[in-house]
Structure formats: structure tokens, C-alpha cells
PQR file of N, CA, C, O and H, with PARSE charges and radii, in Angstrom:
ATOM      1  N   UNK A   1      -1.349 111.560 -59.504 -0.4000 1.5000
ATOM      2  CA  UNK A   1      -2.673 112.156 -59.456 -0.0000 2.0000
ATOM      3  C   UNK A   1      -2.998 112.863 -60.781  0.5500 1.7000
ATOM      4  O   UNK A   1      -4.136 112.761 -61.240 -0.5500 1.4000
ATOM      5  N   UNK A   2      -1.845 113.734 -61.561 -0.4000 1.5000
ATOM      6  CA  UNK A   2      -2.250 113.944 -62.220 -0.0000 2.0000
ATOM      7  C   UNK A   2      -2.281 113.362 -63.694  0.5500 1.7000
ATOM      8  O   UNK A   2      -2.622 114.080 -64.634 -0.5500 1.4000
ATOM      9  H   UNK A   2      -0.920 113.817 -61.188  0.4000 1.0000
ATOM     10  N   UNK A   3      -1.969 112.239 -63.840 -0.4000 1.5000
ATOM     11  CA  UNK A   3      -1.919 111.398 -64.433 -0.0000 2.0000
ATOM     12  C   UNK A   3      -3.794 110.564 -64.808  0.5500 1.7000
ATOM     13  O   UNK A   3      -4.392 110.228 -65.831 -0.5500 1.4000
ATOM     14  H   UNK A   3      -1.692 111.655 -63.077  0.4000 1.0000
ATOM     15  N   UNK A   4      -4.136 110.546 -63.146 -0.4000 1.5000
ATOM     16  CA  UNK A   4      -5.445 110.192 -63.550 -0.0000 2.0000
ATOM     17  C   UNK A   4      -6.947 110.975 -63.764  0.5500 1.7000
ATOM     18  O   UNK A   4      -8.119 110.653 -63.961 -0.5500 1.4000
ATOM     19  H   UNK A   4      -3.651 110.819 -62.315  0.4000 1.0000
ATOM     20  N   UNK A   5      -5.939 112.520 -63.554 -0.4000 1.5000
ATOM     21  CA  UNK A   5      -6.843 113.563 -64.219 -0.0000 2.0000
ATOM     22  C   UNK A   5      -7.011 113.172 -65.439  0.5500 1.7000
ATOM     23  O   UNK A   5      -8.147 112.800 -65.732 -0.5500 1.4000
ATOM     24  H   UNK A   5      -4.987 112.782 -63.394  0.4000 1.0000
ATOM     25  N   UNK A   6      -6.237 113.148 -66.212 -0.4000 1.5000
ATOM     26  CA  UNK A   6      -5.551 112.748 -67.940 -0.0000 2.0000
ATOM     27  C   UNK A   6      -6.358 112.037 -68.464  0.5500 1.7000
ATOM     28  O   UNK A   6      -7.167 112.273 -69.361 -0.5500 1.4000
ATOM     29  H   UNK A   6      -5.314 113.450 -65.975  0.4000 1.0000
ATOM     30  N   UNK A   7      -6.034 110.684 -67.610 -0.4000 1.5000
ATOM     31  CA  UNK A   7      -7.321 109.512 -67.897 -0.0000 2.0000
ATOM     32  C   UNK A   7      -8.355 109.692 -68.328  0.5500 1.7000
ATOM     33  O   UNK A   7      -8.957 109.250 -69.306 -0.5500 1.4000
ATOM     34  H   UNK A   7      -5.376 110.492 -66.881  0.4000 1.0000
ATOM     35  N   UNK A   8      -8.776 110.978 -66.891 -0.4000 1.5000
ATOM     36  CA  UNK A   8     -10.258 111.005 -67.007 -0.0000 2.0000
ATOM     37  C   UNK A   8     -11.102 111.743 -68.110  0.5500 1.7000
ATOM     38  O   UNK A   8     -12.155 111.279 -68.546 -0.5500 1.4000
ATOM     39  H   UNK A   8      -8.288 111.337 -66.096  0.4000 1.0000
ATOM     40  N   UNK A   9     -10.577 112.872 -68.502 -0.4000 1.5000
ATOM     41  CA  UNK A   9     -10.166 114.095 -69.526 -0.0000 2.0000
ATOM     42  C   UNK A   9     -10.031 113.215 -70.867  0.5500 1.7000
ATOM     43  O   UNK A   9     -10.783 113.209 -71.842 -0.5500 1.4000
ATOM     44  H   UNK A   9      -9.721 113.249 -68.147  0.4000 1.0000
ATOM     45  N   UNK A  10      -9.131 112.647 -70.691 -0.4000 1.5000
ATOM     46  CA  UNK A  10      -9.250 111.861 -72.174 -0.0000 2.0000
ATOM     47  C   UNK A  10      -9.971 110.808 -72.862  0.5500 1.7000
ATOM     48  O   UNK A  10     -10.139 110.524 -74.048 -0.5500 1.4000
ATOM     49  H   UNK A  10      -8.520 112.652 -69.899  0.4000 1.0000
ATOM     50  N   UNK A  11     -10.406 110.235 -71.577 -0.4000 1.5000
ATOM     51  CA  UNK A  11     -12.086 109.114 -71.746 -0.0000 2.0000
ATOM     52  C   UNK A  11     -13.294 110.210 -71.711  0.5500 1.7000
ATOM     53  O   UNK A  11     -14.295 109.727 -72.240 -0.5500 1.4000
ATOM     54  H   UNK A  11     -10.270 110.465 -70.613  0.4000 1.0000
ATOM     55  N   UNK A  12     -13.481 111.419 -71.288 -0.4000 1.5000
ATOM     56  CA  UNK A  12     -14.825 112.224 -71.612 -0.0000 2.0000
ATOM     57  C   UNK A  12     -14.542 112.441 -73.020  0.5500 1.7000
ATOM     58  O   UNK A  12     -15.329 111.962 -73.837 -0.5500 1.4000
ATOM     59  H   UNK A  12     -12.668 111.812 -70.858  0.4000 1.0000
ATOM     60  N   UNK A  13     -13.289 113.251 -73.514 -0.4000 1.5000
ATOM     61  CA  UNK A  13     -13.053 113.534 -74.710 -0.0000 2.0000
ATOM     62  C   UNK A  13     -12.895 113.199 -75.773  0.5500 1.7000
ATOM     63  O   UNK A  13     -12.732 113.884 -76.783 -0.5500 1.4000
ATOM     64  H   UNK A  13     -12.650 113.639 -72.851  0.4000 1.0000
ATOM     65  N   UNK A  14     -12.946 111.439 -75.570 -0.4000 1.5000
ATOM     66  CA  UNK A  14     -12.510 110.709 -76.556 -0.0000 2.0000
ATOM     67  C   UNK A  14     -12.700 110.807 -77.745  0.5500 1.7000
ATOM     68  O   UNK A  14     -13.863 111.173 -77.918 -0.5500 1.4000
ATOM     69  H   UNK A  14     -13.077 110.882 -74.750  0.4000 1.0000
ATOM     70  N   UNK A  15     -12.061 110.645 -78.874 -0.4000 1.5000
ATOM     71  CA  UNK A  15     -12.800 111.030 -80.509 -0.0000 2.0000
ATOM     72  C   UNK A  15     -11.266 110.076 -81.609  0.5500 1.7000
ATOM     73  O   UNK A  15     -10.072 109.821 -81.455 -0.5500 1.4000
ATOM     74  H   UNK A  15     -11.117 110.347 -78.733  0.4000 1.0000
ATOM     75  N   UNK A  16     -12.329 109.873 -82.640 -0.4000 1.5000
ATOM     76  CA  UNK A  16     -11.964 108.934 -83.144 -0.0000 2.0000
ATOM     77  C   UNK A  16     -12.125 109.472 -84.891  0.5500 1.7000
ATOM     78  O   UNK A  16     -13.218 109.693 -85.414 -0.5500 1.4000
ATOM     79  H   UNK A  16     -13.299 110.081 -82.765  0.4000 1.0000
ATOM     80  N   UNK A  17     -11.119 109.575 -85.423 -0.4000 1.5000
ATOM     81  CA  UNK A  17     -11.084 110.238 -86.897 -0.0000 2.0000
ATOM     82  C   UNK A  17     -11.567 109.269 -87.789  0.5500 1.7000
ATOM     83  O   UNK A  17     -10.978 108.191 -87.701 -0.5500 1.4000
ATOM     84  H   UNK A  17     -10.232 109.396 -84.998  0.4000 1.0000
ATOM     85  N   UNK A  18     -12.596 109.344 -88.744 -0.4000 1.5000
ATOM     86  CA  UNK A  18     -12.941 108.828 -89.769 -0.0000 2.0000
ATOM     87  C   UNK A  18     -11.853 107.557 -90.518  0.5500 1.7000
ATOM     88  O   UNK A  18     -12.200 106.414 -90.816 -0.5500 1.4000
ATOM     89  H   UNK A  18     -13.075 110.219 -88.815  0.4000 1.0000
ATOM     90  N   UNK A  19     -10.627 108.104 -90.674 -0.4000 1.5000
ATOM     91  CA  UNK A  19      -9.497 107.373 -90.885 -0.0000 2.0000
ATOM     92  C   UNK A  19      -8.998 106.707 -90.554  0.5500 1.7000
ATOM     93  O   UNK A  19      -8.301 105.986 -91.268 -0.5500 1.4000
ATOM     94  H   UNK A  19     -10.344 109.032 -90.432  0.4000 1.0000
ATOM     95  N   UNK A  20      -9.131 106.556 -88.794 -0.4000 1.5000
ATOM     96  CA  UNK A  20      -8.806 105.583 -88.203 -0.0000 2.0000
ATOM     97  C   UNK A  20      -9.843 104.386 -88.063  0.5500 1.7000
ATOM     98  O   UNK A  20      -9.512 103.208 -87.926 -0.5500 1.4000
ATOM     99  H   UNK A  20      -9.697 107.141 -88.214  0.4000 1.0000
ATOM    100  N   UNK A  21     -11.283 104.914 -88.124 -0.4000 1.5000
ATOM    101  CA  UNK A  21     -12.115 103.842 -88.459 -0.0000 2.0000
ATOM    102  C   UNK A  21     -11.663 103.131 -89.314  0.5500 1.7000
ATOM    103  O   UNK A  21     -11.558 101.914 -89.161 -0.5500 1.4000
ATOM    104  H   UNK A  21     -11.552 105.870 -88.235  0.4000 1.0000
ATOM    105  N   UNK A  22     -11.153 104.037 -90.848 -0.4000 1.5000
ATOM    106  CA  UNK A  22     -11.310 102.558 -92.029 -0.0000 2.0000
ATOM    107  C   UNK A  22     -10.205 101.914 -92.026  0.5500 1.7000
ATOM    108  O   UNK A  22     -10.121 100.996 -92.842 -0.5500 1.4000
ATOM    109  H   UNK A  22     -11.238 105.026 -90.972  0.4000 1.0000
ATOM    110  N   UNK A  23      -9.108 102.167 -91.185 -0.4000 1.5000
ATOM    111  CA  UNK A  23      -7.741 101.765 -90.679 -0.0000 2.0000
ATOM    112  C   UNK A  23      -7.966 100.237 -89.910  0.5500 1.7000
ATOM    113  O   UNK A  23      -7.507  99.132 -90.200 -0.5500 1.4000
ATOM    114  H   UNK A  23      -9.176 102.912 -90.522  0.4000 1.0000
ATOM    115  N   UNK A  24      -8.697 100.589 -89.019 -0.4000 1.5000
ATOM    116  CA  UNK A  24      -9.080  99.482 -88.009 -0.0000 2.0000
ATOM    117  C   UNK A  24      -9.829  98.711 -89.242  0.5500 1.7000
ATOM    118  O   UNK A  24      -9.269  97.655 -89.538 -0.5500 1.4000
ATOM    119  H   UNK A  24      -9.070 101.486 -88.783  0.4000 1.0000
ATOM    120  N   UNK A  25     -10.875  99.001 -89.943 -0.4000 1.5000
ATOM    121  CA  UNK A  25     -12.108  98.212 -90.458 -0.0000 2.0000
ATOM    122  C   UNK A  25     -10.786  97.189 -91.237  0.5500 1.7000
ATOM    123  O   UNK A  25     -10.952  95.982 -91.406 -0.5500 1.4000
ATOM    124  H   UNK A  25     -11.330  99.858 -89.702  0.4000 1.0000
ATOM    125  N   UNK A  26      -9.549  97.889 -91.636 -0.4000 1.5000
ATOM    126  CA  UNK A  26      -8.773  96.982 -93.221 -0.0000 2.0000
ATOM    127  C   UNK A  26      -8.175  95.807 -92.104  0.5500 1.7000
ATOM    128  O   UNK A  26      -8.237  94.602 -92.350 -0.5500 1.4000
ATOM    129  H   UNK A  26      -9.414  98.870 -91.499  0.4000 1.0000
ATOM    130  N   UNK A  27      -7.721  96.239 -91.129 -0.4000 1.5000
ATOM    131  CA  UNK A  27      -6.549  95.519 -90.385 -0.0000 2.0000
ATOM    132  C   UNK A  27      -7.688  94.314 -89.863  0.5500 1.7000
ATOM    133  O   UNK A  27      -7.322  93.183 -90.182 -0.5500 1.4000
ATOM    134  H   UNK A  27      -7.670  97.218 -90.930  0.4000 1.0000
ATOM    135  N   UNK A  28      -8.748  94.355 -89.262 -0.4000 1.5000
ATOM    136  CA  UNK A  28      -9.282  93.386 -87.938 -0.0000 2.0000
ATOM    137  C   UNK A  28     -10.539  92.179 -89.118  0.5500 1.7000
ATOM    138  O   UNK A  28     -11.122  92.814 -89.997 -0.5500 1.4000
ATOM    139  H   UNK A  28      -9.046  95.274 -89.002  0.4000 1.0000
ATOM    140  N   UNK A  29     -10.766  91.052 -89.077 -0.4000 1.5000
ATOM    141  CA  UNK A  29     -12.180  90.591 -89.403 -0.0000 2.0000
ATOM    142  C   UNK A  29     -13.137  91.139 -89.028  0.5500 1.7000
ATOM    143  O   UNK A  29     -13.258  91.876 -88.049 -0.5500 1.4000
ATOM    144  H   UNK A  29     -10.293  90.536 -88.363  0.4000 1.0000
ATOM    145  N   UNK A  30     -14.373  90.619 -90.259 -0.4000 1.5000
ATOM    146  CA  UNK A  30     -15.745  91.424 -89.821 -0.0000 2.0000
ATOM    147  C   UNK A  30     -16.165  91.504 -88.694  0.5500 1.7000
ATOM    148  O   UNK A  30     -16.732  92.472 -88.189 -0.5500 1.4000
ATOM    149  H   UNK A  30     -14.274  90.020 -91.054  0.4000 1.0000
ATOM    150  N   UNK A  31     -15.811  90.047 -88.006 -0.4000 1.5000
ATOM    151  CA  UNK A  31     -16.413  90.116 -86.472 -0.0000 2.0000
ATOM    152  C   UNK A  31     -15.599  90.756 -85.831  0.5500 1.7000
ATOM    153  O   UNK A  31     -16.013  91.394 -84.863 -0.5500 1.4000
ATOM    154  H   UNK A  31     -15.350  89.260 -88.417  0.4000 1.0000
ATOM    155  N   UNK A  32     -14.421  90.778 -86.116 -0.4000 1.5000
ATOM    156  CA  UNK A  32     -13.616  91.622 -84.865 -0.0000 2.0000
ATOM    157  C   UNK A  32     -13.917  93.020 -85.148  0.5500 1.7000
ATOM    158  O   UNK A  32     -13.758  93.749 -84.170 -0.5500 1.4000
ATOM    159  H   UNK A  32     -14.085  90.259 -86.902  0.4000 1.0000
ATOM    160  N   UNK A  33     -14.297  93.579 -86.187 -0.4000 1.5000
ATOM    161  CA  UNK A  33     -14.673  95.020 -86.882 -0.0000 2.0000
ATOM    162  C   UNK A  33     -16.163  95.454 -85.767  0.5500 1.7000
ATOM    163  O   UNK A  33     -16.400  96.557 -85.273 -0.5500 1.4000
ATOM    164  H   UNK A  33     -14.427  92.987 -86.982  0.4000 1.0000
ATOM    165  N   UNK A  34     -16.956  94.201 -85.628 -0.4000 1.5000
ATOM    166  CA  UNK A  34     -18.047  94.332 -84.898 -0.0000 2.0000
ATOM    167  C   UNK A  34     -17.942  94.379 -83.614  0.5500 1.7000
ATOM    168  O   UNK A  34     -18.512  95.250 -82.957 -0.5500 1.4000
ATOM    169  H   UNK A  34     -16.764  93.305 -86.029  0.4000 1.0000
ATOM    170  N   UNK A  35     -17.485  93.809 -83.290 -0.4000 1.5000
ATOM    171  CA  UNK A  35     -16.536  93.776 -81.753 -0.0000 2.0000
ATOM    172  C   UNK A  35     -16.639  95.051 -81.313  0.5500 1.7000
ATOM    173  O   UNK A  35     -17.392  95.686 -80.574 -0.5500 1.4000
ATOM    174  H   UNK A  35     -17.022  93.101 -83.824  0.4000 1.0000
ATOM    175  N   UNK A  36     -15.188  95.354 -82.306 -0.4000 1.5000
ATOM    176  CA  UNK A  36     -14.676  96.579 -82.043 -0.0000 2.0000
ATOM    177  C   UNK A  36     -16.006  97.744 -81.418  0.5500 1.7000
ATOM    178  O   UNK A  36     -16.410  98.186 -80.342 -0.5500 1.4000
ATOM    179  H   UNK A  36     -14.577  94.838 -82.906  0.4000 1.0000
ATOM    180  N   UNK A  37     -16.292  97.844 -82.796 -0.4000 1.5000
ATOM    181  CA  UNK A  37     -17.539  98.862 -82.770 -0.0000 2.0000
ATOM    182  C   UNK A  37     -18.907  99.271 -81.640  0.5500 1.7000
ATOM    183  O   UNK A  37     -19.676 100.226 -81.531 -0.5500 1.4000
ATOM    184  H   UNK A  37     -15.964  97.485 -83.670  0.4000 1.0000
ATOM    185  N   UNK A  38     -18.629  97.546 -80.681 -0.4000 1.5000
ATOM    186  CA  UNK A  38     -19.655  97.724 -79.984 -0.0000 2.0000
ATOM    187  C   UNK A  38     -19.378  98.058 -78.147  0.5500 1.7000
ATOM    188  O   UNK A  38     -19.945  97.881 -77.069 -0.5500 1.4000
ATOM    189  H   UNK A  38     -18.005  96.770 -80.770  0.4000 1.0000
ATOM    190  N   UNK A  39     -18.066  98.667 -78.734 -0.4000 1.5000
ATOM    191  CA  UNK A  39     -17.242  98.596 -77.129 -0.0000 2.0000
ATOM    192  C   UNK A  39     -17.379 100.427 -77.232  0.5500 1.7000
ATOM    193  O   UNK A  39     -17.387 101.266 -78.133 -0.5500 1.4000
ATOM    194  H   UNK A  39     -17.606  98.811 -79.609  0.4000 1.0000
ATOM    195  N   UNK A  40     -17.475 100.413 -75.761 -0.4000 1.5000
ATOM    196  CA  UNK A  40     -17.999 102.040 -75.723 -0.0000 2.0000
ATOM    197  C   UNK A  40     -16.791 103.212 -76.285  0.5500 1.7000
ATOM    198  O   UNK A  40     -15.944 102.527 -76.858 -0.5500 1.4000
ATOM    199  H   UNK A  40     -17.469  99.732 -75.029  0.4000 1.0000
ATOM    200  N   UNK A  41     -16.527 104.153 -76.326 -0.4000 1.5000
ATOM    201  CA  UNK A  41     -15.705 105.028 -77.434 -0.0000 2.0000
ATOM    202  C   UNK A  41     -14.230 105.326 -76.518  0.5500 1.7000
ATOM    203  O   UNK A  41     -13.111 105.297 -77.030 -0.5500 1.4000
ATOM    204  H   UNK A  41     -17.216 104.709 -75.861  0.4000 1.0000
ATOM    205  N   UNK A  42     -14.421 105.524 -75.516 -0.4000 1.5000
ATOM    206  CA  UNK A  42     -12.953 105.767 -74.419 -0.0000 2.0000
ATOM    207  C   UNK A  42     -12.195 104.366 -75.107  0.5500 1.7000
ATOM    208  O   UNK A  42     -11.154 104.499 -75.750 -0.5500 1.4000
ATOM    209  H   UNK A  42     -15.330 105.547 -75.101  0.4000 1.0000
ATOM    210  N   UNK A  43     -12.902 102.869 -74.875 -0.4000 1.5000
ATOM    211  CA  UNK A  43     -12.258 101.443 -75.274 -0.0000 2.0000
ATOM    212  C   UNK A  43     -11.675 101.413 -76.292  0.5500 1.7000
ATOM    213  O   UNK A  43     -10.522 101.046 -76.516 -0.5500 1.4000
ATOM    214  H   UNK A  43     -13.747 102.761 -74.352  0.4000 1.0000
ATOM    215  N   UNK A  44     -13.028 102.095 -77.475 -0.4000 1.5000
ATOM    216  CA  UNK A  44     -12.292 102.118 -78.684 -0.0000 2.0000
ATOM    217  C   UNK A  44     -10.975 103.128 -79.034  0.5500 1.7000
ATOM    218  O   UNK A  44     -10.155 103.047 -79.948 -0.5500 1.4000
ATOM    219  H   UNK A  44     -13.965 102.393 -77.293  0.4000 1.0000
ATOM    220  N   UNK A  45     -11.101 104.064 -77.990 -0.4000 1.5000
ATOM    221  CA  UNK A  45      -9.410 105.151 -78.553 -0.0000 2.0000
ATOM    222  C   UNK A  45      -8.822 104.363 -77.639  0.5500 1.7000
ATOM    223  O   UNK A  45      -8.311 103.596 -78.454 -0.5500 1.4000
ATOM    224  H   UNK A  45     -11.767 104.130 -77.247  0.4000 1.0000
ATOM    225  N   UNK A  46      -8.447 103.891 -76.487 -0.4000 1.5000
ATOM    226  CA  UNK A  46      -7.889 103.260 -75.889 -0.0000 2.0000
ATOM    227  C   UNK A  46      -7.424 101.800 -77.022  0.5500 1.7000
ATOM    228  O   UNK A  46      -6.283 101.929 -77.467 -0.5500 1.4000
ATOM    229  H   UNK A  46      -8.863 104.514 -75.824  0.4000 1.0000
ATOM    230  N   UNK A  47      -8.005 100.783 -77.394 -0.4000 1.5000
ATOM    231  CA  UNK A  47      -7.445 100.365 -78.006 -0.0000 2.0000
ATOM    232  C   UNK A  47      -6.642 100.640 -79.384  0.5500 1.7000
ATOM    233  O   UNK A  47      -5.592 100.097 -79.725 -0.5500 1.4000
ATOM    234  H   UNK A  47      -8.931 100.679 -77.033  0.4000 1.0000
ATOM    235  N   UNK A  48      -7.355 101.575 -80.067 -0.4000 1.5000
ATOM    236  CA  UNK A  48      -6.480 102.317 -81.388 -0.0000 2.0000
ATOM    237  C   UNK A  48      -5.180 102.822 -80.926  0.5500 1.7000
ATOM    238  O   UNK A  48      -4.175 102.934 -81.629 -0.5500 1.4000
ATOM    239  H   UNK A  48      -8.209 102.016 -79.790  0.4000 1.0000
ATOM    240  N   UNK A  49      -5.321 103.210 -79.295 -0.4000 1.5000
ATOM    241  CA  UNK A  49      -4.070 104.205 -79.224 -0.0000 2.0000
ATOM    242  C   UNK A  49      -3.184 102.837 -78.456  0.5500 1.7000
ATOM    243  O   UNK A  49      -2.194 103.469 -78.089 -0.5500 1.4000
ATOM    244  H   UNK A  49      -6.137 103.119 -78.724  0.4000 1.0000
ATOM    245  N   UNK A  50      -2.989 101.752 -78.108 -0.4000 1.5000
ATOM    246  CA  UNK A  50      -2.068 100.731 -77.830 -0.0000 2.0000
ATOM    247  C   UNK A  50      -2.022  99.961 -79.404  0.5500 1.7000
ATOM    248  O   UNK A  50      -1.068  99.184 -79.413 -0.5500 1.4000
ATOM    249  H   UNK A  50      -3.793 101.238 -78.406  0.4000 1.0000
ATOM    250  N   UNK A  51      -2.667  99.953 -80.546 -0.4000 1.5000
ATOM    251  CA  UNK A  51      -2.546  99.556 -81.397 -0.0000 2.0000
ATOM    252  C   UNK A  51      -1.290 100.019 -82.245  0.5500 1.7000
ATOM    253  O   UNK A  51      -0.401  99.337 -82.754 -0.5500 1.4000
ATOM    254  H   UNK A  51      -3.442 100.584 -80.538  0.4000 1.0000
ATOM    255  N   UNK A  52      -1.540 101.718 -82.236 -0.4000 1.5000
ATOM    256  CA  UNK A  52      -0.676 102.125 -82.918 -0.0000 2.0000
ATOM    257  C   UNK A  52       0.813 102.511 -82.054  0.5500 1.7000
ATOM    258  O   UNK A  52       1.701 103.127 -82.644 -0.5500 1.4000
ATOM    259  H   UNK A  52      -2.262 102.272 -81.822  0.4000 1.0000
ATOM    260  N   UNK A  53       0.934 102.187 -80.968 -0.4000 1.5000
ATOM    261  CA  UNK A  53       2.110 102.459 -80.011 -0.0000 2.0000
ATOM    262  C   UNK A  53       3.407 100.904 -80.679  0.5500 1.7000
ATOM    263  O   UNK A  53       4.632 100.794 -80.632 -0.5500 1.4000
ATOM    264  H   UNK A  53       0.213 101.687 -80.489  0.4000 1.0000
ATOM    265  N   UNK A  54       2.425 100.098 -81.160 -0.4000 1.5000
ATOM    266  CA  UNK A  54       3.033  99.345 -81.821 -0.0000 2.0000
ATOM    267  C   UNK A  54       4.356  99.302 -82.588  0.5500 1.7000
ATOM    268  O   UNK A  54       4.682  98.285 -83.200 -0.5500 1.4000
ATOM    269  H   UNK A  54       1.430 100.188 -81.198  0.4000 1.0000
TER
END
């Protein structure tokens, strides 16, 4: 349960550092850069944060 407090807390809060934008922009193609960008902001830290678990 409280695990999907976390979830929830961390998809309202989501935030995304300048740095990791131009991180993502070097690594992905333009279209995948666009992609990226057009997926709502919880998706986008959600995917940065399985990216970098890497």
C-alpha cells in the first residue's frame, strides 16, 4: 500500500532537470526525441528513471 502511495506522490511531483533533457535529446533520434517529449511528464521521469537503472 505504501508503495502505491509513492507512485502516486511521485507522478504528481514529477520533475525533470534541464540535464537530463539534453541527456535524453544526445542518446535517442529526432523522432524518438519527439516521442519522448510528447508523452505526459510522470512517463517521461518514469522512463528516464528505468533508463538510467541501466
Amino acid at each position: 500500500m505504501f508503495y502505491r502511495f509513492y507512485q502516486f506522490c511521485s507522478a504528481v511531483h514529477a520533475r525533470i532537470d534541464p540535464k537530463e533533457y539534453q541527456w535524453v535529446k544526445k542518446i535517442l533520434t529526432k523522432k524518438e526525441y519527439q516521442l519522448f517529449l510528447q508523452q505526459p511528464l510522470p512517463d517521461q521521469r518514469h522512463a528516464l528513471d528505468v533508463a538510467l537503472e541501466i
